[in-house]
Every structure is written in C-alpha cells, then in structure tokens.
VOGU-3710 file (C-alpha; in Angstrom, 3 decimals, decimal comma):
1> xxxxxxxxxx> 0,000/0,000/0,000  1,261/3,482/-0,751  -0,594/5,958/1,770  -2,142/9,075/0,803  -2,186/12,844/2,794  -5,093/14,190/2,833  -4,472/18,075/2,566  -6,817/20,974/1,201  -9,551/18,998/1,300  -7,930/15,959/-1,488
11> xxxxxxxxxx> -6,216/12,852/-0,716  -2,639/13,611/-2,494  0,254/11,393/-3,170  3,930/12,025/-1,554  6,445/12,790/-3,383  9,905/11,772/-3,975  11,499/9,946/-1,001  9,599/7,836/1,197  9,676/5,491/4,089  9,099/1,637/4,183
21> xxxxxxxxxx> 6,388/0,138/6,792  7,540/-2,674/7,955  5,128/-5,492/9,434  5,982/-5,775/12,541  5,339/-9,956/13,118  6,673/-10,910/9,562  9,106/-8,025/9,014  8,295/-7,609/5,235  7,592/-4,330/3,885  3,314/-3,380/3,707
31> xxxxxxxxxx> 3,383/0,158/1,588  5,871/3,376/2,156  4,655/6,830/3,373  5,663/10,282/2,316  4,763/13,658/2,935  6,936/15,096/0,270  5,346/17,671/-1,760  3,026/19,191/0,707  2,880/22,632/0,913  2,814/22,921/4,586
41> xxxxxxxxxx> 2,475/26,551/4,585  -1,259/26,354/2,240  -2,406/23,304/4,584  -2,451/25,737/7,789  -3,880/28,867/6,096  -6,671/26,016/4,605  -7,376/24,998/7,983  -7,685/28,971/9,217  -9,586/30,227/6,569  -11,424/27,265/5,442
51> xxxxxxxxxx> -11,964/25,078/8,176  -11,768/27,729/10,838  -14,890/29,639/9,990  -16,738/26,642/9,737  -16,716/25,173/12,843  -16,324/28,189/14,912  -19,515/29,018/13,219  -21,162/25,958/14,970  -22,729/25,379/18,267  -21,556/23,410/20,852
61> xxxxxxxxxx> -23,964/20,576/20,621  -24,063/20,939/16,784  -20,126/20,092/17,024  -21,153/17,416/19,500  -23,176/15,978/17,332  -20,609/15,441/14,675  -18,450/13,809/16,754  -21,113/11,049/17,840  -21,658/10,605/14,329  -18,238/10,103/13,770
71> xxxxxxxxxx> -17,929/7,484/16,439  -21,201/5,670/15,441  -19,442/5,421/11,595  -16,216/4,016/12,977  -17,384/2,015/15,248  -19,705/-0,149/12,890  -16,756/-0,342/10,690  -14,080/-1,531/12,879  -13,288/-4,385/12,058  -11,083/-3,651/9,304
81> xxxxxxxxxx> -9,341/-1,049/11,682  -8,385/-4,477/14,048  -7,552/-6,700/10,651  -5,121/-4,140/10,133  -4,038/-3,185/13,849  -2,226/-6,799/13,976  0,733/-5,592/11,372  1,428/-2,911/13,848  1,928/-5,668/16,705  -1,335/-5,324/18,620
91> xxxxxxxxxx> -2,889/-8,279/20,155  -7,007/-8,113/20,069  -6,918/-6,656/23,488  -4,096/-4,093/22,863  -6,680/-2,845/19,528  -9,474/-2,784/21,638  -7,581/-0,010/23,686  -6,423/1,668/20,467  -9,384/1,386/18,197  -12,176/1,113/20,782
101> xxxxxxxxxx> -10,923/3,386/23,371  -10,512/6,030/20,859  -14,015/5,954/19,709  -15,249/5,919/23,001  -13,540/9,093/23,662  -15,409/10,434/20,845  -18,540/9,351/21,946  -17,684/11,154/25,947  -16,608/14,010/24,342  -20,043/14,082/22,025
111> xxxxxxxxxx> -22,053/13,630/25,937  -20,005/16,301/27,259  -20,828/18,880/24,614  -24,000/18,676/25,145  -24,024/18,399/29,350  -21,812/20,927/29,902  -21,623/23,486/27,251  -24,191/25,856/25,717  -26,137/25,512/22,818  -23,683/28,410/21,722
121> xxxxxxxxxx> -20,702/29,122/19,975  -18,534/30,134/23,234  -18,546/29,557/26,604  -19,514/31,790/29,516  -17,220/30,306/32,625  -17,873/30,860/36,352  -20,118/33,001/37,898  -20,418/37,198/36,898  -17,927/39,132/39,403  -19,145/42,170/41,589
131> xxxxxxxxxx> -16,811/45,216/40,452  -18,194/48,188/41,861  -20,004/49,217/45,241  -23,042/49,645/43,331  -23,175/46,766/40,893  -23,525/48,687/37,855  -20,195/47,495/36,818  -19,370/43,953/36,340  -17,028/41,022/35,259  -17,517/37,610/33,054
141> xxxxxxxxxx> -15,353/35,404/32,013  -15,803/33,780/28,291  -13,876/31,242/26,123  -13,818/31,288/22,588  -12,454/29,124/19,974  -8,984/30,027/18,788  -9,116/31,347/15,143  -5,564/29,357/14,259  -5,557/25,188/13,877  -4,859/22,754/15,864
151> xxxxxxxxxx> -1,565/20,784/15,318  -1,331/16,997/16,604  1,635/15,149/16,490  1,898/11,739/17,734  3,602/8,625/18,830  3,723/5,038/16,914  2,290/3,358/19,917  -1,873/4,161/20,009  -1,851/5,098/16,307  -5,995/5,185/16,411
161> xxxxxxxxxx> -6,339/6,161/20,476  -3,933/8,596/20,251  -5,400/10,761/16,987  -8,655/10,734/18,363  -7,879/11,645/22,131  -6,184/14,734/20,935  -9,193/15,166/18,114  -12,313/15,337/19,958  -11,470/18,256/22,592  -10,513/20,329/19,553
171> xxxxxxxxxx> -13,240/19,505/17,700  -15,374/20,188/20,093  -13,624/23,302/20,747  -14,077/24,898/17,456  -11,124/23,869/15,557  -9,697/22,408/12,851  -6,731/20,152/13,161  -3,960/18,977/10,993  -3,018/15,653/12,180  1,026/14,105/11,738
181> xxxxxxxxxx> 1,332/10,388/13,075  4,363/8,713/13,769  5,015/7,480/10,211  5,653/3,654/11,505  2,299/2,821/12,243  0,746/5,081/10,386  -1,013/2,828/7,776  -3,468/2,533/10,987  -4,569/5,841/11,667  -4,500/6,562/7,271
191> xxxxxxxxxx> -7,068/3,963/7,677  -8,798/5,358/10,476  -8,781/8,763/8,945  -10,241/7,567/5,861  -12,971/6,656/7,714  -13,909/9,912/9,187  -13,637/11,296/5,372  -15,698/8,921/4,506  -18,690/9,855/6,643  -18,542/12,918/5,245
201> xxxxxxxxxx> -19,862/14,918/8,604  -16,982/17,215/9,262  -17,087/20,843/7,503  -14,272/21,324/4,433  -11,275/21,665/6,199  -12,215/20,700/9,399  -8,986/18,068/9,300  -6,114/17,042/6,966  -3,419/14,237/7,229  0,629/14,454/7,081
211> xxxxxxxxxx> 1,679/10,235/6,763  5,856/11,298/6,602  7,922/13,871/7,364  6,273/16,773/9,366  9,051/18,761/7,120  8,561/22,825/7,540  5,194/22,396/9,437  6,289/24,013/12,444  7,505/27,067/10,725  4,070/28,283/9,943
221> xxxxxxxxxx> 2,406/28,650/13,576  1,023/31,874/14,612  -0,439/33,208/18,033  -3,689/31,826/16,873  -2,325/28,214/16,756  -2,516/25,619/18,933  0,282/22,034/18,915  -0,295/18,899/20,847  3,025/16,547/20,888  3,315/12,951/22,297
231> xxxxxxxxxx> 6,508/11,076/21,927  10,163/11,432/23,773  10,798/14,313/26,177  14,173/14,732/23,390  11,890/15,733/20,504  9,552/17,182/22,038  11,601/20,343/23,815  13,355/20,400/20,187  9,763/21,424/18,626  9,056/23,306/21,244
241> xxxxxxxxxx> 11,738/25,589/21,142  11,556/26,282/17,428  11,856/29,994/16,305  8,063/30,510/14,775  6,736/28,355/18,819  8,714/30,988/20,669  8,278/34,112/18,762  4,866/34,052/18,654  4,168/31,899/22,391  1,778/29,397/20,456
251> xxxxxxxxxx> 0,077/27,085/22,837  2,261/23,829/22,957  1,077/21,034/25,285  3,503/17,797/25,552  3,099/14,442/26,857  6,178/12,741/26,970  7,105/9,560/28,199  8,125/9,184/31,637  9,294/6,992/34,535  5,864/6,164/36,036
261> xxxxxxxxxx> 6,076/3,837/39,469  3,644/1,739/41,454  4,139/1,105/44,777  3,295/-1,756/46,767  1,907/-0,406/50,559  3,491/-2,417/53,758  0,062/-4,092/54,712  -0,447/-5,496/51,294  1,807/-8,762/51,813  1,758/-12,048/50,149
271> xxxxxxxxxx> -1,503/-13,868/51,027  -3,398/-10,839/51,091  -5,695/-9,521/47,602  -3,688/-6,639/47,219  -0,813/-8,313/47,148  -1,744/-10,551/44,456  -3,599/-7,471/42,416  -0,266/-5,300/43,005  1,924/-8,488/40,826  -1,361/-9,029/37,906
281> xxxxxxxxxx> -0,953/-5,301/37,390  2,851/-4,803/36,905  2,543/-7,793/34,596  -0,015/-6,384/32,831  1,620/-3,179/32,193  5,025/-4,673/31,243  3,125/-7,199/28,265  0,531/-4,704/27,533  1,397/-3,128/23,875  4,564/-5,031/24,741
291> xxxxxxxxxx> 5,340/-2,401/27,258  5,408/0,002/24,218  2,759/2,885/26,716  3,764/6,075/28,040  1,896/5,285/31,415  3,453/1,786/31,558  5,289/1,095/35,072  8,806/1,297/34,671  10,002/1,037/38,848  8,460/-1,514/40,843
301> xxxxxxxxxx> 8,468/0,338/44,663  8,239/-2,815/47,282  8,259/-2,680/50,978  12,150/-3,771/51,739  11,965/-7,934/52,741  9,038/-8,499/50,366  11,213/-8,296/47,063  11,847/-11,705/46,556  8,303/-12,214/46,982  7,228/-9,835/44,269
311> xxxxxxxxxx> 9,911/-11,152/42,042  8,949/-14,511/42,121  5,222/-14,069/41,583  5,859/-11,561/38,420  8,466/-13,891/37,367  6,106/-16,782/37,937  3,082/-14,682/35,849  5,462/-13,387/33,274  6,804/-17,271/32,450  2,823/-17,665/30,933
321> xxxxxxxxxx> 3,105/-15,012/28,690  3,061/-16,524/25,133  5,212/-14,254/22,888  4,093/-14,039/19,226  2,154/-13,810/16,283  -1,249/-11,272/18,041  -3,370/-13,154/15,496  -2,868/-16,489/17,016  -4,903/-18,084/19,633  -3,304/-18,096/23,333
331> xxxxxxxxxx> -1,123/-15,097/22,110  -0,634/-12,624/25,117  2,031/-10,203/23,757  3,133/-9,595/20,316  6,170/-7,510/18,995  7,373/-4,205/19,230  6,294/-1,756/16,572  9,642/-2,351/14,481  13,280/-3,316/14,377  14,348/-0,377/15,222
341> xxxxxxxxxx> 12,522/-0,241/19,048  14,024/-3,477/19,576  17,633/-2,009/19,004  16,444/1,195/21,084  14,865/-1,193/23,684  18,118/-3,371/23,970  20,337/-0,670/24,352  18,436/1,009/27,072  17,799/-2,050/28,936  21,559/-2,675/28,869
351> xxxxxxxxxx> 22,539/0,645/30,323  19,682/-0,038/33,349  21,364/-3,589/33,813  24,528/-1,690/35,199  22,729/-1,089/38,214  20,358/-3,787/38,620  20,279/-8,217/38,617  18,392/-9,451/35,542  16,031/-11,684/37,336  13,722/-12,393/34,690
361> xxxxxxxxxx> 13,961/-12,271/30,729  16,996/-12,361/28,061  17,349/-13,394/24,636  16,634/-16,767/25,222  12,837/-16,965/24,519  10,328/-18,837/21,783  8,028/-17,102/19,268  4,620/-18,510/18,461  3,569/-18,337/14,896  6,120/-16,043/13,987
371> xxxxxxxxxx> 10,143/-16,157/12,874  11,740/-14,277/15,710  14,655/-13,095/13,902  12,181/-11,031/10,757  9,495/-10,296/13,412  10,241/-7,087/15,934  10,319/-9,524/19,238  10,969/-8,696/22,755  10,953/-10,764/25,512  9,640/-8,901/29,144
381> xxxxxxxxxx> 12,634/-8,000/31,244  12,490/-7,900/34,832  15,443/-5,999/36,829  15,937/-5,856/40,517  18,065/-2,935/42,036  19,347/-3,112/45,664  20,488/0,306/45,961  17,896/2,834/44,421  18,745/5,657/46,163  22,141/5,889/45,108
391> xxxxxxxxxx> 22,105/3,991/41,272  20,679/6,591/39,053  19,886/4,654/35,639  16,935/3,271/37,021  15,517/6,373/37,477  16,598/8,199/34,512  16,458/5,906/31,816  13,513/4,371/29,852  13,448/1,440/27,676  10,034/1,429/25,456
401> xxxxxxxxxx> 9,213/-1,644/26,178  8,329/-4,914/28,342  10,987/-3,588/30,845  10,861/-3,001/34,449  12,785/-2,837/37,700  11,863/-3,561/41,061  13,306/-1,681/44,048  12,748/-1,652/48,374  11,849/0,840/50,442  12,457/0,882/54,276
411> xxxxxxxxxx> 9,725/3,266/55,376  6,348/5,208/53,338  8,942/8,370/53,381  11,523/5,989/51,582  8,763/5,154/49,264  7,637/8,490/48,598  11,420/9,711/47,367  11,436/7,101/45,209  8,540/7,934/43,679  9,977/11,671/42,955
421> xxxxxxxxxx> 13,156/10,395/41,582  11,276/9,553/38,368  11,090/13,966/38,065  7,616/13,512/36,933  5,209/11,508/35,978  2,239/10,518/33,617  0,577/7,879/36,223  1,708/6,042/39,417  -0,329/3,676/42,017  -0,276/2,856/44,949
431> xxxxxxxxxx> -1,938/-1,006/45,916  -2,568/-0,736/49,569  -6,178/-1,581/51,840  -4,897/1,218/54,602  -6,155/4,327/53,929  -3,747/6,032/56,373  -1,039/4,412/54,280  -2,820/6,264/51,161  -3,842/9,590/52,334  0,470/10,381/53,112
441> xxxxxxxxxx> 1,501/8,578/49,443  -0,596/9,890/47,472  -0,240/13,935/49,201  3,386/12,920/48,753  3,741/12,404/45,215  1,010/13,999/44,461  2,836/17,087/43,380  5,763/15,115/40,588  2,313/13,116/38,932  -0,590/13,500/36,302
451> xxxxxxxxxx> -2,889/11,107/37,736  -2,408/8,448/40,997  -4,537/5,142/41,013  -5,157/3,657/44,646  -5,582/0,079/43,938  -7,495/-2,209/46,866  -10,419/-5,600/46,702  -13,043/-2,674/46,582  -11,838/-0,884/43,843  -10,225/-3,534/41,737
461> xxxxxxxxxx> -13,498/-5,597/39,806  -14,208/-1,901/37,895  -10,716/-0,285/37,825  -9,347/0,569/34,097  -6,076/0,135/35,764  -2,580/1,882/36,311  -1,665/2,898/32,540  -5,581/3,508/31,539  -6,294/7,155/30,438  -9,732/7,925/30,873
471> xxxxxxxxxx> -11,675/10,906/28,703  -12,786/12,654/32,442  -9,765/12,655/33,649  -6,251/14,288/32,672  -3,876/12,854/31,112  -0,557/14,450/31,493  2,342/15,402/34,019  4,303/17,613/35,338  8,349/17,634/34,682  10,102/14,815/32,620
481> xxxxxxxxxx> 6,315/13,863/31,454  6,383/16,914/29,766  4,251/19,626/31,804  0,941/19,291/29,856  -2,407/18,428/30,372  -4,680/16,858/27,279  -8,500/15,062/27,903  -9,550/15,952/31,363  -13,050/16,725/30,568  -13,905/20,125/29,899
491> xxxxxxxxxx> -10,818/21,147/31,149  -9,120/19,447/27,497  -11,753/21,601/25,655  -10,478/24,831/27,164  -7,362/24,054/26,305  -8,223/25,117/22,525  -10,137/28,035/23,363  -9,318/31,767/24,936  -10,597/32,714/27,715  -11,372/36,760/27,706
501> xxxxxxxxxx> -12,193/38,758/30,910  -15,049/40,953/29,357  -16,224/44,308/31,510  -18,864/46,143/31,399  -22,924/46,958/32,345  -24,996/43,502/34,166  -27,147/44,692/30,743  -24,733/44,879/28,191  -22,819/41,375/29,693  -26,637/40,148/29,454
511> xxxxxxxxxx> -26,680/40,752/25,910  -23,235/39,808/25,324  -23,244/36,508/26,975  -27,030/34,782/26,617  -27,236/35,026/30,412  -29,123/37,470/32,693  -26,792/38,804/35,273  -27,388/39,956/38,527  -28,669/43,345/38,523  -29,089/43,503/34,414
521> xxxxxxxxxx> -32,555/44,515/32,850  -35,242/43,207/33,657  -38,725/42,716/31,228  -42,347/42,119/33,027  -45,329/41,360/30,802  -48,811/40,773/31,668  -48,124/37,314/30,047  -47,005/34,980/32,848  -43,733/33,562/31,529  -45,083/29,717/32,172
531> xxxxxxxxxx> -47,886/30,759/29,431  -44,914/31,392/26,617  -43,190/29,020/24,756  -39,429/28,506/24,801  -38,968/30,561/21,214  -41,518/33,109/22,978  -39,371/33,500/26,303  -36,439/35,847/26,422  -33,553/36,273/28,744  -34,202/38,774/31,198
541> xxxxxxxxxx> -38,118/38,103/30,869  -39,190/38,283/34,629  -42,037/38,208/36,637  -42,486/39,569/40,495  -45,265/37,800/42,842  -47,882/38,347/45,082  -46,791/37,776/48,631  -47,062/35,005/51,298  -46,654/35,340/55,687  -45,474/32,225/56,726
551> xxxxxxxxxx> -47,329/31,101/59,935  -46,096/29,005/62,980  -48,920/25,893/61,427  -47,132/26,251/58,350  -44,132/24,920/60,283  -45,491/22,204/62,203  -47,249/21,217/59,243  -44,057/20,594/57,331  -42,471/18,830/59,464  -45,570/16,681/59,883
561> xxxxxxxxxx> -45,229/16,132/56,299  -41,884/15,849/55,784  -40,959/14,376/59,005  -38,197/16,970/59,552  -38,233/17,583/62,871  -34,950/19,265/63,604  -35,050/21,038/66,975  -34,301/24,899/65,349  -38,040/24,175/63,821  -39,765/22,993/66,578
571> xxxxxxxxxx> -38,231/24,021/70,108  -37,975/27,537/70,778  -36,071/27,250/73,500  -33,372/25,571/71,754  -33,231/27,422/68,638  -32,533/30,857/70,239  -29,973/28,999/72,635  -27,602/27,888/69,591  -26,917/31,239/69,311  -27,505/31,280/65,231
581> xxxxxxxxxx> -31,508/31,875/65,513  -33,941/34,415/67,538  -36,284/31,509/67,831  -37,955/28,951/65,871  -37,177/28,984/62,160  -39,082/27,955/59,126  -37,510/25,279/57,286  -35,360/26,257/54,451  -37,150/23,403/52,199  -40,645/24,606/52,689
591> xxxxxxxxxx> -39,551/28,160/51,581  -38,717/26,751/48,156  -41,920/24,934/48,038  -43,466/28,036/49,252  -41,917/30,204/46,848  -42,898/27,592/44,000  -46,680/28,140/45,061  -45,817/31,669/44,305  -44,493/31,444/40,876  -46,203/28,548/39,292
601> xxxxxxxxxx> -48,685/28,990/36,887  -50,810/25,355/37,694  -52,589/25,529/34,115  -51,486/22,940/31,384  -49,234/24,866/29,013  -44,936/25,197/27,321  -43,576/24,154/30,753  -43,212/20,024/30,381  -41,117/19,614/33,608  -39,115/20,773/36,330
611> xxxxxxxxxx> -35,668/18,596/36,169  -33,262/20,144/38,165  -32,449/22,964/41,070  -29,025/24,647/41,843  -27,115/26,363/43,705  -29,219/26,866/46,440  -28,024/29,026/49,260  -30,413/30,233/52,202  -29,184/33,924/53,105  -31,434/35,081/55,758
621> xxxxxxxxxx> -33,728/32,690/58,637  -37,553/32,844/57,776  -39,613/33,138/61,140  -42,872/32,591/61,505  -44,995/36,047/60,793  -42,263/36,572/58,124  -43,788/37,477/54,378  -42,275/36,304/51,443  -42,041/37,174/47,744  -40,014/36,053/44,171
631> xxxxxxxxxx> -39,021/37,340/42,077  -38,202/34,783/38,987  -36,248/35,557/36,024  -35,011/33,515/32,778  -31,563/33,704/33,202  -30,480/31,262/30,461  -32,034/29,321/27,100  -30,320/26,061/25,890  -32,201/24,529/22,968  -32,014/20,697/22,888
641> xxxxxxxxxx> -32,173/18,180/19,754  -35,490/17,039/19,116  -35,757/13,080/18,260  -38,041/12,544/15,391  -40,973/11,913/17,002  -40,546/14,038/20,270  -42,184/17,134/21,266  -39,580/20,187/20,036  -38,130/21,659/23,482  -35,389/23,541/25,294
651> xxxxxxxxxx> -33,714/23,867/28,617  -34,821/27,244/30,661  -32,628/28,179/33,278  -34,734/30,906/35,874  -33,109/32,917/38,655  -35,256/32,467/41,524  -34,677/35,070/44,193  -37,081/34,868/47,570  -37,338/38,108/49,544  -38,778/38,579/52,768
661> xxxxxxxxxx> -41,143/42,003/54,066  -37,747/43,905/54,405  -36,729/43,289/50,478  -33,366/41,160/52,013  -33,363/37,893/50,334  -33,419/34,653/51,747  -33,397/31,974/49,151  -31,104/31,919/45,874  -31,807/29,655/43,617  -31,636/28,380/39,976
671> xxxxxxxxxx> -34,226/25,992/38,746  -34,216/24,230/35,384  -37,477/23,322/33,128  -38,170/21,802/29,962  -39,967/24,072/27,856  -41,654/23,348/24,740  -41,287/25,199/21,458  -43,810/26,744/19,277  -44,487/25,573/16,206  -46,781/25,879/13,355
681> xx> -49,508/23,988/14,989  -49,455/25,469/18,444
//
C-alpha cells in the first residue's frame, strides 16, 4: 500500500522519497509513506480560513453531534481497523484499547458537549464578578475558539487512540486540526482517517493528514495556533523551542514519556488480595502493547523484605506469557512496533542492567507463529536494584518496552522519594487496603504526577487500571512527562479556546453573553412567563409575585409532612440557645416549596417539567410572621435536539430570588425546566 495525505480537502500522493512500513510480526515491507510535496504553509492557512470559519460558526452541541456521528461510523466499521491493527503488533486486546478506546472518547466528548456546554458558539465560565459598590459594573469570564488550527503530532504506539484523544477536545472546541502520526504505524490511523472522510460529517477543512515527514510544518504557527506533541521528552523540547513556537508563544502542550512507578503499601503482603492485584498489574503493564505505553510502570516500589516475593510471583506470571504472532490463539504479547525499538529497547535495557540483577527475561525466549529473527520480538525483562537511592539509571532511563525494575523501600517516606526520583510523571499507584497508608503517598507524590490510582479488593473488579487514560480525567504530568495536560473533561476543551475577561454593564454582559446577570434589565409582561413558549421566552423576561406570611402551622405542618423535625423548627427554647436563631425557624425546604406556590402557573401549558435545582443558598432565617415574595427571572435558554418523534423543546434556566417584608433575600436559587417550542400547529 502506498498511503495518501489528505491536505486541502484531497487525498494527495507524496512525493519523492519515502519510508518503508515494515510489518511488525513478519518483518516484510506493507506500503511506504511520504509527505513530500506538501505545501505545509497552504495546509495551515486552509485549515484557518477554510476550516476555521466553519466550525467556529457551529454550536456546541451541533459540534457534539458530529463527533457522535463520527464514532457511530467508525465504530460499525471496525473491524477492518483491528484486521489491520495486527501488522502494527497489537494483540485483540491491545486494539481494543487503540481502536475502541478512541471511539469511546469520541462518543464522551459528544455527551459532554451537550451536558456541559451551551447551545452556543462560546462559553460563559464561572459566575459574573461584583466590580463596583453599586453593581452597575461587572465582570464575566468567556472562552472562545482560537481562530488558528490545531496541530497533533503523535507517537507510533496508540496510532488510532492517540489521533482521536487529541481530536475530539478540539473539535469540540471549534477547531480544525492537521493531524502528523508517527510514520511507523501510520497505515493505521491513514485507515482510520479515511474513515472519518468517509462519513462525510466534518465541515471542508475541518482536518487534513501528514503520513511522513512533518518537514517545515512548524515554521508556519502563529499566536492563533494551537500544537499537541506525544513522543520522547528529546523531541519534544526540540519542537518546542523552534523559532516561529517561541516568537509568537503558540500554545504547545507535551506528553512525553516518563518513569511512572507503582508502589506496593506495607500491609499489602503475600496472602493478602492486594498483594496478588499489586503483581497481575505490573505484569499487565510490562506485556501490555509489549510495554510500548507512556503510562506503563517502569520502577516496581516494594516494601524492603518483600522483594523476593514480588519477584517470584511476576516472574512466575510473566513465564505464561506466550510471545508471538497477536493473530494467534493463546497469544498474550506480540512484537514491538519495528526493528528499530528493539535495538532502542536493547540498548536502554543494557545501560539499566549496570545497576540492577536481571532476574527475569533475556534473549533466550520462543516465538509462536512467527520467525523471531524477521518479526520485531521482545521478551519482558524484569530488573531488581538493591540500591535505588544511590544507582541513578533506574531512574533516569527508559526502555520502550516490556521492561521493568523492582526496588525496596524501608519506610512510606523511603517510598515516597522514590517515587519523585522519576522527576515527573504521567501515572503512578499505589496497591494498599490502609487508607492512612494512602492519604500520606498519594499527598506525597502527588505534586511530581498527572494522575495516581489507589488500587485495593473494593476498587479492583471496575478499575481501568494503572496505565488507563480515561476521557474525564487528565492525562498528562508535570516535569520529565512533559508539563501538559490533554483530555480531562472540559478542562481538554479549554485548552483550545481563549478565555477573555469581558467588563462592562450587568445589561450589556446580558446581551453579550445569553445570560441574565445579577442586577441587568429586567422585562415584566402581563403574560405569565409559564404561558410562553421557549422561542416566545427571552432572557431577562421576569415576573415579580404576590406575597405570602409564613405562619407558625405552616411549620409544624411541614415537618408533619416531611418528618423533619430538627429542633431549630420545633423548640424555641433551643433554637434561640444555639446562638444562630432568635427563635424557631421555618424550614429552608418549605420556603422553596413556598416560593414555587408563588411562581407557578398550575394551568397545562410550554412548561413540560421541572428537572433540576441549583445552587441553592439560604441567606437570611424565615420566622414565623415573616412574608415572602419572588421574584423569577429567565436567566439562560439552551435549545435541545429534538428526536423525530418528540415534542420540540429547550432547557430554561430561571433565577429564583425569595425576599422577605424587608426586600433582604433569603433563598437563591436556579431551577431548570423543559420548555416546549412553538411551532406551526401550536
């Protein structure tokens, strides 16, 4: 196969040289991949002026909706993706990490586009901030997509995960990307690509493809720009210090790989269930993608007297691990992704053997259904090191692969400089059942790590594990890991977007943003705003109410009801002794239920349902002789997709506000309800 680029919105051939992919079980050559002939410079001003405008010009959940799209295409077409994912060395469960876990982060990204972003084309972020005495001047924060493109560059080793992971927060963001994989492996993600081109949901130049040489690429960024690197810490400072990165500070998040631990706690001894999950995990790590992840554990951390343990029970595990061809049956690890990791591998492993015992592993190992000497094969290598704290190599030095060292610790302190010696981290974790044990680990090494798994029985049947990445969570760390941050939820959206500070009148931020702000304009109409429609309702439309005095039966009676009896509602006596009352207090509760009363407008009409309350704060005690009113406001609209045989809707967000005879509120409130739209035969 000869792969294509896909750039300005055509699949185009390389030119001149080009690299050979090599199969990594058989070792004969598949197709060759160049990027020669791209005119890097026209691909990014495609993606701003082409792309760009297109997607910024979309919605939140409309870009959501691309990307489940997306994933639905992929997935029902993935089996080719795993027929394919073999030549790179994958076993079936190393693709179903790749391939499926990279669709799935498509289809969390799609959900979280539509939870927790607006049906808009930015995003208004936090609450509005107070900035004069008399509230006429005011604060928001917004984030909005950058106007430059999105440049991904990754590693061989998750050549599907690790396009998409990077992909979707972008995406979602607002913009386009250009996308360079590592050029061994990347007949996979040419062949995932295809697919998204295929589906044909993505605006014109939404994405484009690089399979070769990244060549000038980097020379073209501007302030608008965004690059997202994966590979070795080596490469990735050289990119980032290039003259067009620093001149114009372009956004430049790495993930490198890094020296992640896991540490076995004292209590966790042989015999126990931690103990036992503490060895299945490091073996899983060191055979997983034959050891070829950036989150796989590198140092073994064992309480000092228990390493012999540990060694034989990995070594015992690792002796069932059937090296070879991933497409045969009873297969658990197949090669690395080429020759030329094995060389890397070997010589890395060599240098860490200077300060450790080989007690596991060597060159003398079988192949299943494979010739070991074409194939890229590795067998796992297990290291013990007496003396961590004062050999260096196993703390400094990482081979790619099925390689690992174990090492003692006298005390949790020991253990915790251990940790830190790795300068930084992608992942650790701790197996341990003490939580005391926990709490000091993990607030110890907190501070040199991305993310810290505590492993114990409880947690173990529905853990994703040490080296797992998960969409919600971040995946990044600090120092040798390379100091960035991608996924993470929302927080990987932001990452793509600017946030502005934006001043000004509670009106004109109302206007601005979509959202009534405290203080803003304010519209009443003799129209109750349950009687209009969600198209008919706009922000700012309010409406004040009559007025209610809440009596001493209207206490009793609650807690009747409710059967909240708490002594500040029912004992005089012992509410004005607690020293926060004057005497007994209506519950907080039945002044949101009172103030609903107030509001509601009981006739069928637009308003479906109530779903959902927040941020409730009580401000003032209601006593008993009291008198309440609201004042309710829509605060925010959020249209929602209609299913084809639904009833059209949207999302109303209302600022509830409950004021007592004095005009000092008491109740703060938002409440959300499902409003239906008007249409033609309404």
């Amino acid at each position: 196969m000869t792969l294509k680029n896909y750039a300005l919105g055509h699949w185009v051939d390389g030119a001149g040289k080009s690299a050979d992919l090599i199969h990594a079980v058989t070792g004969e050559k598949i197709g060759e991949a160049s990027s020669g002939g791209l005119d890097f410079k026209a691909m990014t001003e495609y993606a701003r002026t082409v792309g760009g405008p297109k997607m910024r010009a979309l919605t939140f959940h409309q870009r959501a909706a691309m990307l489940k799209g997306l994933a639905k295409y992929m997935m029902e077409r993935k089996d080719a993706l795993y027929a394919l994912s073999s030549a790179t060395g994958a076993t079936k469960s190393d693709s179903w990490v790749d391939i499926d876990g990279g669709i799935g982060t498509f289809f969390a990204y799609s959900s979280r586009g539509r939870r927790e972003f607006p049906n808009e084309t930015y995003h208004v972020e936090g609450p509005a901030e107070s900035l004069s005495k008399g509230g006429t001047f005011v604060g928001r924060h917004i984030a909005v997509p950058l106007e430059g493109v999105a440049i991904h560059i990754n590693a061989f080793n998750f050549p599907c995960w690790g396009m998409l992971e990077k992909m979707a927060p972008a995406l979602l963001a607002g913009m386009p990307c250009i996308v360079k994989p590592a050029t061994v492996t990347s007949f996979l993600t040419e062949a995932m690509f295809r697919q998204m081109i295929e589906a044909d949901i993505l605006p014109e130049g939404a994405i484009q493809l690089i399979c070769g040489s990244a060549g000038d690429l980097l020379d073209h960024v501007t302030e608008q720009d965004a690059i997202a690197f994966t590979g070795s810490a080596v490469t990735g400072q050289m990119l980032k210090e290039g003259k067009a990165v620093m001149q114009h500070s372009v956004r430049f998040n790495m993930e490198a790989d890094s020296l992640n631990c896991s540490i076995l706690g004292p209590d966790a001894v042989p015999g126990t269930e931690e103990f036992d999950l503490f060895v299945k995990e490091v073996v899983r790590e060191m055979t997983t993608k034959a050891g070829q992840k950036c989150t796989a554990i590198r140092r073994t951390i064992v309480p000092n007297g228990m390493e012999e343990d540990v060694i034989n029970a990995v070594r015992a595990r690792l002796g069932k691990t059937t090296i070879g061809d991933p497409t045969v049956d009873g297969v658990r690890m197949g090669p690395l992704a080429s020759k030329g990791q094995v060389r890397d591998v070997g010589a890395n492993a060599a240098k860490i053997r200077a300060s450790s015992e080989l007690v596991f592993g060597g060159d003398d190992f079988d192949v299943v259904g494979a010739d070991r000497d074409r194939g890229a094969f590795f067998a796992p290598m297990l290291m013990a090191c007496a003396e961590p704290f004062r050999r260096h190599e196993p703390h400094d030095i990482e081979a790619f692969g099925p390689v690992n060292t174990i090492m003692p610790y006298n005390t949790l302190d020991d253990a915790i400089e251990l940790a830190k010696l790795g300068r930084g981290s992608l992942c650790g974790s701790l197996i341990t059942a003490d939580p005391a044990v926990a709490r000091k680990v993990i607030l110890g090494v907190a501070a040199y790590h991305g993310r810290l798994l505590v492993l114990d029985k409880h947690s173990a049947k529905e853990s994703t594990g040490h080296g797992s990445p998960l969409p919600n969570l971040v995946h990044g760390g600090p120092g040798r890991a390379g100091g960035g941050e991608e996924m993470g939820g929302a927080r990987g959206v932001l990452h793509y977007m600017q946030r502005a500070a934006v001043q000004g009148s509670p009106s004109m931020l109302t206007v601005i943003t979509h959202e009534w702000s405290q203080g803003a304009a304010q519209t009443t109409d003799v129209v109750h705003p349950f009687r209009k429609h969600f198209n008919e309702l706009n922000v700012g439309d309010t409406i004040v109410t009559g007025t209610r005095t809440i009596t001493l039966d209207d206490v009793v009676n609650f807690a009747n009801l409710s059967g909240d009896k708490f002594y500040a509602h029912m004992d005089n006596e012992a509410a004005q002794a607690n020293g926060v009352f004057t005497g007994r207090v209506a519950h907080g509760y039945f002044i949101v239920s009172a103030a609903a009363g107030l509001f509601v407008d009981p006739a069928p009409g637009p308003v479906l349902a109530n779903y959902g309350l927040e941020k409730l704060r009580f401000t003032k005690p209601v006593y008993p002789g009291d008198t309440i009113h609201v004042r309710l406001t829509v605060k925010q609209k959020t249209a929602k997709d209609t299913p084809v045989d639904g009833i059209p809707q949207g999302v109303v967000e209302w600022d509830v506000e409950v004021f007592n005879q004095d005009n000092e509120p008491v109740a703060v409130y938002s409440i959300l309800t499902l409003v239906k739209v008007k249409t033609a035969i309404d």
